[in-house]
N, C-alpha and C positions, 0 to 999 in steps of 0.2 A: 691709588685714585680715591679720593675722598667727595663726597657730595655735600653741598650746602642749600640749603632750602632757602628760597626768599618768598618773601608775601608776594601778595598781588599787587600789579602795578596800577589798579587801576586809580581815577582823580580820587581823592577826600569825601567829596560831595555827594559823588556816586552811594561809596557806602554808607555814609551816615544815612541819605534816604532810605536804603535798604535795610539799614538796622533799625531805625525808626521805625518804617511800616512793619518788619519782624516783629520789631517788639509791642508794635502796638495790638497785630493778629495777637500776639499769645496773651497780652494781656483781656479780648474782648471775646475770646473760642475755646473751646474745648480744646483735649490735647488730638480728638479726630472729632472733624467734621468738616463744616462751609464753612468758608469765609473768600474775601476777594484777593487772589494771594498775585503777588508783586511780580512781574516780568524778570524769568531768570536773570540774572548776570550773564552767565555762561563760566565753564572754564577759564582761569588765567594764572595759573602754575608754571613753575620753571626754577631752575636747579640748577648749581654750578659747582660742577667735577672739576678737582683738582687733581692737573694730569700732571704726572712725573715725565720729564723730557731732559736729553742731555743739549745743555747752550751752548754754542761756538762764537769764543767774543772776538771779536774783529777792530781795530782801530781805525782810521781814515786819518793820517798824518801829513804836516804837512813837508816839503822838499827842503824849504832854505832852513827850517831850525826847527824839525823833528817836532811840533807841539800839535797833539792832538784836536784836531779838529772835531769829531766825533767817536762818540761808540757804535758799535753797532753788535749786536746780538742776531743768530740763527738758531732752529732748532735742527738743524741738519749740516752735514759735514759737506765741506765744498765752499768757495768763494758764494759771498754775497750774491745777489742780483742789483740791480739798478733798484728794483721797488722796494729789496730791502733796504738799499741806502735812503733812499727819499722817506722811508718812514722811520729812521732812526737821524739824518742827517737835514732833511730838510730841503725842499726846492733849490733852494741860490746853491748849498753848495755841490748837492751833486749835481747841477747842471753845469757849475764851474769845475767839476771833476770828469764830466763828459766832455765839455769840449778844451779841455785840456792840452795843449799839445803833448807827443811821446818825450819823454826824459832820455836825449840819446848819449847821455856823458852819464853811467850807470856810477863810474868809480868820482865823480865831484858833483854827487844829487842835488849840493847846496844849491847849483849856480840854474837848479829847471825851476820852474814856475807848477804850481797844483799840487798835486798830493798823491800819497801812494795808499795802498792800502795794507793791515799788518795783521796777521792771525796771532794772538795769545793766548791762545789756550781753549777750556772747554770745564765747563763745570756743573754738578748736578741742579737741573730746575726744577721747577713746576712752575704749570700757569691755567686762567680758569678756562672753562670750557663750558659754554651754556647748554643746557639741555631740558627740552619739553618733559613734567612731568605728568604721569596718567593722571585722569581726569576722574572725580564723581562717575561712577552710574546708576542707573536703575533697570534690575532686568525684573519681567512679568510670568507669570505662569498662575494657573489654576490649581484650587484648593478641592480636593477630595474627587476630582475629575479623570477619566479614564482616555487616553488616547484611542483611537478608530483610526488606524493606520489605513486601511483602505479606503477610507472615505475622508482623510486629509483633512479630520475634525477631532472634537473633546466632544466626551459625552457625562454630561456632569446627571447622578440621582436624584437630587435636592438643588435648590436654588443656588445660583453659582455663585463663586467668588474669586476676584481675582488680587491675585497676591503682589503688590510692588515691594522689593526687595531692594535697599541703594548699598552699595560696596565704595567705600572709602581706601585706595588702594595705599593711600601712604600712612605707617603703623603709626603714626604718632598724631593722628588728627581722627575724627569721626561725622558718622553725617549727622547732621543736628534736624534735619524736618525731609519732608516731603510733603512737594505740592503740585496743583497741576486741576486737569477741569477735566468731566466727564458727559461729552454731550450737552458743553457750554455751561455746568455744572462747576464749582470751585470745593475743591477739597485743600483738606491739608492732614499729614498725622507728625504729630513730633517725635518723631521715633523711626530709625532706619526700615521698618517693614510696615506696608500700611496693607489692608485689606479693602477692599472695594467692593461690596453688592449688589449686584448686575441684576438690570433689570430686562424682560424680551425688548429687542430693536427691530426696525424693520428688516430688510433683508439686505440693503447695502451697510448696513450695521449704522455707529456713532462712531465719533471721534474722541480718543482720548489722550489731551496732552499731558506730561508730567514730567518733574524733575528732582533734583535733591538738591541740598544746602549741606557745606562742608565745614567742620571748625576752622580748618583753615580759612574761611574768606570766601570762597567763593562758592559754583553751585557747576552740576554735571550740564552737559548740553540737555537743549530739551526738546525730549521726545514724541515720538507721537506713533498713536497703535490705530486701527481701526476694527472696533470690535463688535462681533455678532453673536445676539442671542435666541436662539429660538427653541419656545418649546414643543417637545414630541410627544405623543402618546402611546405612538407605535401598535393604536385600535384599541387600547382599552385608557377610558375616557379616568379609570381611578390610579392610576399611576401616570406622572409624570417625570419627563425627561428633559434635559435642556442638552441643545448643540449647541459650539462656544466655537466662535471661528477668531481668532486674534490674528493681525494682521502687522507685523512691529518687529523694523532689525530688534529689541530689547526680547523676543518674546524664547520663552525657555521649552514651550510645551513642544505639540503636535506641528511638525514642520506640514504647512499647506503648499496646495501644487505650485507645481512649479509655475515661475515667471510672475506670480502675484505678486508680489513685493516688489517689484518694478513696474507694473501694470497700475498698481491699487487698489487691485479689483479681488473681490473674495469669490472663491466659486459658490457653486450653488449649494444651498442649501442644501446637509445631508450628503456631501459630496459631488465630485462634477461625475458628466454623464460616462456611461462603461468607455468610450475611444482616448477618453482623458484619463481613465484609472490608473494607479498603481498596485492589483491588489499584493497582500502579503500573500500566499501560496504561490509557488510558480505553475503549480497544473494551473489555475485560472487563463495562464497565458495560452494553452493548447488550444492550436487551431488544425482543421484540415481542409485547408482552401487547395482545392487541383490546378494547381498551377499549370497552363502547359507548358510555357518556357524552361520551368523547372525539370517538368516531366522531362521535354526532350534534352537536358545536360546530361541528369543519373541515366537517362539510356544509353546514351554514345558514351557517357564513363563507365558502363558496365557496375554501376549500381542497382539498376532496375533491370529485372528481367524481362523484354517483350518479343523473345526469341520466337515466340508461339504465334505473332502477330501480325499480320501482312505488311512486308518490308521492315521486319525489326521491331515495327510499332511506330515508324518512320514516317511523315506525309513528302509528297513531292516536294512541297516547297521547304522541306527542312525544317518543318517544325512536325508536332506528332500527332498520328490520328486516334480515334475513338479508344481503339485495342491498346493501344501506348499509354495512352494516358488512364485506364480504367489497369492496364497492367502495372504502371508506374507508381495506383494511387498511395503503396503503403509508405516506399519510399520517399516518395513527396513528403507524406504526411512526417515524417520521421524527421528528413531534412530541415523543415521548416520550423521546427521545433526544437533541435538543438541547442538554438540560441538564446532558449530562452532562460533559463536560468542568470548567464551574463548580464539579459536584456535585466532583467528584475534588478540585481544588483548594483546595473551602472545606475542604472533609473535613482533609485532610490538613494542613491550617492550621489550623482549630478543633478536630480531635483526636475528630470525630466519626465513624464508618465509613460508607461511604461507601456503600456496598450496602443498610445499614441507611435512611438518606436517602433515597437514592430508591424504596427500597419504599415508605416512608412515605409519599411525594409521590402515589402511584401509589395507593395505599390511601386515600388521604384525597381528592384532587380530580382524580388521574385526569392528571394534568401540565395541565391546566386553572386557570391561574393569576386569571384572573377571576370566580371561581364566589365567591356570599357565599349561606349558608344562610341559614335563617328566624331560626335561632338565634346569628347572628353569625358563624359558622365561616366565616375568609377567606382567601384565598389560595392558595398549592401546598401546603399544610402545615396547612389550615384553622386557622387562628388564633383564637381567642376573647379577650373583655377577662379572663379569667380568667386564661387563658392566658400573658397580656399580664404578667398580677401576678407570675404563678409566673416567667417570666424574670426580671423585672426585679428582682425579691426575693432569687430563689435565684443569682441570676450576676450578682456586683456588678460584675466588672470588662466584663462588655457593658454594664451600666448603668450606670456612669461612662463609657462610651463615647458612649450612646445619649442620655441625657438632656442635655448642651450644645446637640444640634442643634433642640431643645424649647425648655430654660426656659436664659432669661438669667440675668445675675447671679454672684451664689456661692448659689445655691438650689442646683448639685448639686454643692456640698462635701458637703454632708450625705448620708448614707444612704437608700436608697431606704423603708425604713423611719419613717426620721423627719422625712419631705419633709411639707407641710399634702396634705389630702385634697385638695383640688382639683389639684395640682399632680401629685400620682399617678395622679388622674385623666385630667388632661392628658397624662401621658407615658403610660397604658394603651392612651387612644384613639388618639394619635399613634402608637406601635408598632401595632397593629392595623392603621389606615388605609395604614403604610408597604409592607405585605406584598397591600395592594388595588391589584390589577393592570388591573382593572377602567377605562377609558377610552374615553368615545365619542367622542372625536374620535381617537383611533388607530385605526392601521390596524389589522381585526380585532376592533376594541372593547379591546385589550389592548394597555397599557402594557410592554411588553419590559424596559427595563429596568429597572422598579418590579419585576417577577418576577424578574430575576437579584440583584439588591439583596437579596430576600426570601428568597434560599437561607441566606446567611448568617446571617440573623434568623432562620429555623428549627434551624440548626445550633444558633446558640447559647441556641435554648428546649429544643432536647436536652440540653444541656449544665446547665441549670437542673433539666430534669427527674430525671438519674440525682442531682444532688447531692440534691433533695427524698426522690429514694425514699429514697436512703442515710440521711438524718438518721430517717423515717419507720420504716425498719426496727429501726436501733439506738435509736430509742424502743420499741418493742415488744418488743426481743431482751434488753433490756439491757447490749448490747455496744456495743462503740467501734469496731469496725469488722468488715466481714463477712467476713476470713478466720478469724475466732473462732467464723462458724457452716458448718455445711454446704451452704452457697449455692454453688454455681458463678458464673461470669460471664457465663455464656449466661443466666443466668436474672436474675441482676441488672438487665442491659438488658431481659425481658421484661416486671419490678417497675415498669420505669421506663416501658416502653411502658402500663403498667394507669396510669400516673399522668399521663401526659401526655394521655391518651385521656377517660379516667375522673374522673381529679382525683386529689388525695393523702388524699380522704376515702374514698373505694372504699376505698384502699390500704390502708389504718389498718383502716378496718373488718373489711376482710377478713382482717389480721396478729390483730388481735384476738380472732377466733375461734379462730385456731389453737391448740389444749391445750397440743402440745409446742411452744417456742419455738425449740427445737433444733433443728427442722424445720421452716424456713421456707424457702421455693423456689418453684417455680412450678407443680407439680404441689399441692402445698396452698394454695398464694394461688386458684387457679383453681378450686379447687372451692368456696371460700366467698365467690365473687364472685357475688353473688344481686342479682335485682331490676333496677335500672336500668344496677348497675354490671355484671351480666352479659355483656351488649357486648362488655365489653372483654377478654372469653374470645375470640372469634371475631376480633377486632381485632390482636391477638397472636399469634394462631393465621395468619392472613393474612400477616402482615409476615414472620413467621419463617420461614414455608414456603415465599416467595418469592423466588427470591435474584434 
C-alpha cells in the first residue's frame, strides 16, 4: 500500500487572497505581534492509498457469434452482480441482459438471443483509495506554572505565559505562522511556538481564538480557549501569585472540573467549593456520618456488635435504636470509607469530583451497595432503567464501551439511539443489573466486587447527566452554551443533580416557568420545582451541604 499526497482542492481565488493578505502581514509586522490576520482556511488534506487487490476479469458475450460485448472486472471471487455489470457495461445492455429470455438449447447457443457471461481469469491489481489526512494543530499550556490539582487550577510566580505550540503531523511539510486574537486582540508569530502574555481577566476570563498555517496550503481548524487570570497574594500584599484557569479541547496543563468544557463555564476562582472537590489525598475523603440504615445492615450481617443492646440494637419497626446505632458507630464509620480510595481514582479518571460521588453514594444508599427499592432504584448510586437510558444515550463513548460486553456482532457500530428496541432494552437491564451487588451466596449477601465495578457506572451516569441538563438548559435559554448566561458552576452541577434525581422532565418544567430566561440558576430552578419533582429541592440541598 503506497500513499500519495495531493494539495488542496480548494478554488484559485481563495488562495491567492490568502497569500496575498500573508504576504502582505509579513511584509507590514514583526515576526510576533498585532496585526489583523485572515479568517483561517480550515483544514483541506487528503491522500490516496494505493491498495493491492487481486481482479477477477469477466466477459459478457454475446450468443449468436461469441463477440465481446463488455469487460467487466471485480475485486472478489464469485459471479458479478447486476451493479457491477451496469458499471462496467452500461444501462442498455444489462438491462437487455436482464430481460433476456433463458438460452434453452445449451448445445446450439448460436440460435438464443442475449448474452452469457465468461470468467477469465484473475490477476494482481491495485487501485486508489482516498483517505483524510491529520490536520494542523495547536495545543496550549503554561510557561513556568505549577498544577494545584485540588483545586483544578495553575498557579503561576511571576506573570503568566501561555505557550501555543502547532504540530504539523505530515514529515514532509511545516507550520509556517500562527495566528488568532486574544480578548479581540490580533496576534500572529511566524514560527511553530508562539508565547502570549496574559494579562488579569475578570472572573469569567476572555476569549482566545487561534490557529496555524501549514506549508502544505492549508491551516488547522480554529480554536478557541477561554482563559482566566487572577492574581493572589495569599495575605501578604509583597509577593504575588497568579491562578490561570484555561478552558480549551487544545489545552495540555491542569485538567479542570469536570463538565466545564461542555458547560463553558470555569469554576470558581481558586477552585470550586469542598462538595465539588477532587482533593489529591484520599484521607481528605474520610467521613463519619451515622448512618442508620447503614448501621441496621452491619447488625443483622453480624459486622457490628449490638449484642449488649436492647433487642440486638434492633427498633420495632426494623430499623435501629439509640444503643445500635451509637454501638454500630465504628463499623459505619469503616464501611463508608472503604470506598474511597476507588472513589478518588475513578473521579480523577472519569473527570467526575470526587466529594460530589460520594455524597451521592451516601444520600442515595447509605454505602449499601445491595439495597433494590420497590421502584427499581439499585445499587450505591440507586440506578433506575431510566436512568440506565439517560447514560447510555447522553455518554456515547461509555456506551461504546458498555454495550460489547452485552450484544455480539456489529449491533454496537450503531448508536445507542438507533439500536432495535429490544436490544436497548437489553443493554438498560444489563447496566442496571451490573451495579446489583446484591449476592446470596457471598459473604454478607454482597457482591464486592459487582460494588467497586459500579462506582465507575455511576461516574459515568454523572457524566450523562450534566451533558443532559446542559442541552436542556440551552433549549430553554436559547443559547449555546452557559457562559452566555448568568449560571455559575456550582449551580450547573446542582441543574444536573435535579436531573439525575428527578429526570430531565422536572428540569424542563421547571426552566419553563421561569419569565426571565436570563435568569436561570438554581435559586429559580428550585422554586418552580412543585409536586413530585419537589424532592429534588431537599436532594440538592443534602448533596451540596455535605462535603
Amino acid at each position: 500500500m503506497r500513499l500519495m499526497i495531493r494539495p488542496p482542492q480548494r478554488t484559485a481565488l481563495l488562495w491567492v487572497t490568502a497569500l496575498l493578505i500573508a504576504f502582505a502581514a509579513l511584509l507590514s509586522a514583526p515576526s510576533s505581534g498585532f496585526a489583523a490576520p485572515a479568517p483561517p482556511p480550515g483544514p483541506d488534506r487528503f491522500g490516496i492509498n494505493l491498495v493491492k487487490y487481486t481482479a477477477y476479469e469477466w466477459l459478457l458475450v454475446t450468443f449468436k457469434d461469441n463477440s465481446v460485448a463488455c469487460e467487466i472486472s471485480v475485486d472478489y471471487a464469485g459471479q458479478p452482480t447486476i451493479t457491477d455489470v451496469y458499471i462496467d457495461c452500461g444501462d442498455k445492455t444489462t438491462d437487455a441482459w436482464i430481460a433476456q429470455k433463458p438460452c434453452l438449447d445449451p448445445s446450439h447457443p448460436q440460435f438464443c438471443d442475449g448474452y452469457y457471461i465468461y470468467f477469465t481469469g484473475s490477476r494482481p491489481a491495485e487501485h486508489e483509495v482516498a483517505v483524510e489526512l491529520p490536520a494542523p494543530s495547536v495545543r496550549l499550556e503554561l510557561e513556568d506554572c505549577s498544577p494545584v490539582a485540588s483545586l483544578s487550577t495553575s498557579l503561576c510566580e511571576s506573570s503568566p505565559r501561555l505557550i501555543l505550540t502547532a504540530q504539523e503531523p505530515l514529515a514532509e511539510f511545516v507550520i509556517t505562522r500562527i495566528e488568532g486574537s486574544l480578548n479581540g486582540q490580533s496576534f500572529f508569530c511566524d514560527a511553530p511556538i508562539c508565547p502570549i502574555r496574559l494579562a488579569p481577566t475578570t472572573d469569567k476570563g476572555v476569549l482566545l481564538e487561534f490557529w496555524a498555517y501549514s506549508s502544505f496550503g492549508d491551516s488547522s481548524l480554529r480554536f478557541t480557549a477561554q482563559v482566566r487570570v487572577t492574581q493572589a497574594d495569599f495575605g501578604n500584599p509583597d509577593i504575588t501569585s497568579w491562578y490561570v484557569d484555561v478552558l480549551s479541547s487544545q489545552w495540555q496543563g491542569q485538567a479542570l472540573a469536570s463538565c466545564a468544557q461542555s458547560w463553558g463555564i470555569l469554576p470558581p476562582v481558586g477552585g470550586p467549593p469542598a462538595w465539588l472537590a477532587t482533593p489529591s489525598d484520599v484521607n481528605d475523603l474520610k467521613s463519619e456520618v451515622p448512618y442508620d440504615y447503614l448501621a441496621e445492615k452491619l447488625i443483622r450481617q453480624g459486622i457490628a456488635d449490638a449484642s449488649m443492646c436492647p433487642s440486638g440494637g434492633l427498633a420495632p419497626d426494623g430499623g435501629v435504636n439509640a444503643c445500635g446505632q451509637l454501638a454500630a458507630r465504628p463499623a459505619v464509620t469503616d464501611w463508608q470509607n472503604q470506598f474511597d480510595g476507588l472513589i478518588l481514582s475513578i473521579a480523577q479518571t472519569k473527570g467526575v469530583p470526587a466529594q460530589l460521588l460520594k455524597n451521592l453514594f451516601g444520600r442515595e444508599s447509605q454505602f449499601w451497595p445491595g439495597g433494590i427499592q420497590a421502584a427499581g432504584d439499585t445499587g450505591l448510586g440507586q440506578l433506575t432503567e431510566k436512568g440506565a437510558d439517560t447514560t447510555l444515550f447522553w455518554n456515547p463513548i461509555f456506551y461504546h464501551e458498555f454495550c460489547p460486553l452485552v450484544l455480539s456482532g456489529d449491533a454496537c457500530n450503531a448508536d445507542y439511539h438507533d439500536l432495535e428496541d429490544e436490544n436497548r432494552e437489553l443493554l438498560r437491564y444489563s447496566l442496571v443489573n451490573s451495579v446489583n451487588a446484591t449476592c446470596a451466596a457471598c459473604p454478607l449477601g454482597i457482591d464486592i466486587d459487582r460494588a467497586n465495578y459500579s462506582i465507575a457506572v455511576f461516574a459515568n451516569t454523572l457524566v450523562a447527566n450534566c451533558e443532559q441538563a446542559a442541552q436542556i438548559v440551552w433549549n430553554y435559554s436559547s443559547k449555546k452554551r452557559a457562559s452566555q448566561l448568568n449560571i455559575s458552576y456550582e449551580d450547573m452541577w446542582k441543574l444536573t443533580l435535579v436531573n439525575y434525581h428527578a429526570g430531565g422532565g422536572c428540569l424542563a418544567e421547571s426552566l419553563d416557568q421561569i419569565t426571565d430566561k436570563t435568569k436561570i440558576n438554581w435559586d429559580t430552578v428550585s422554586t418552580h420545582l412543585t409536586g413530585i419533582c419537589r424532592s429534588a429541592v431537599d436532594y440538592v440541598n443534602d448533596i451540596s451541604n455535605s462535603p
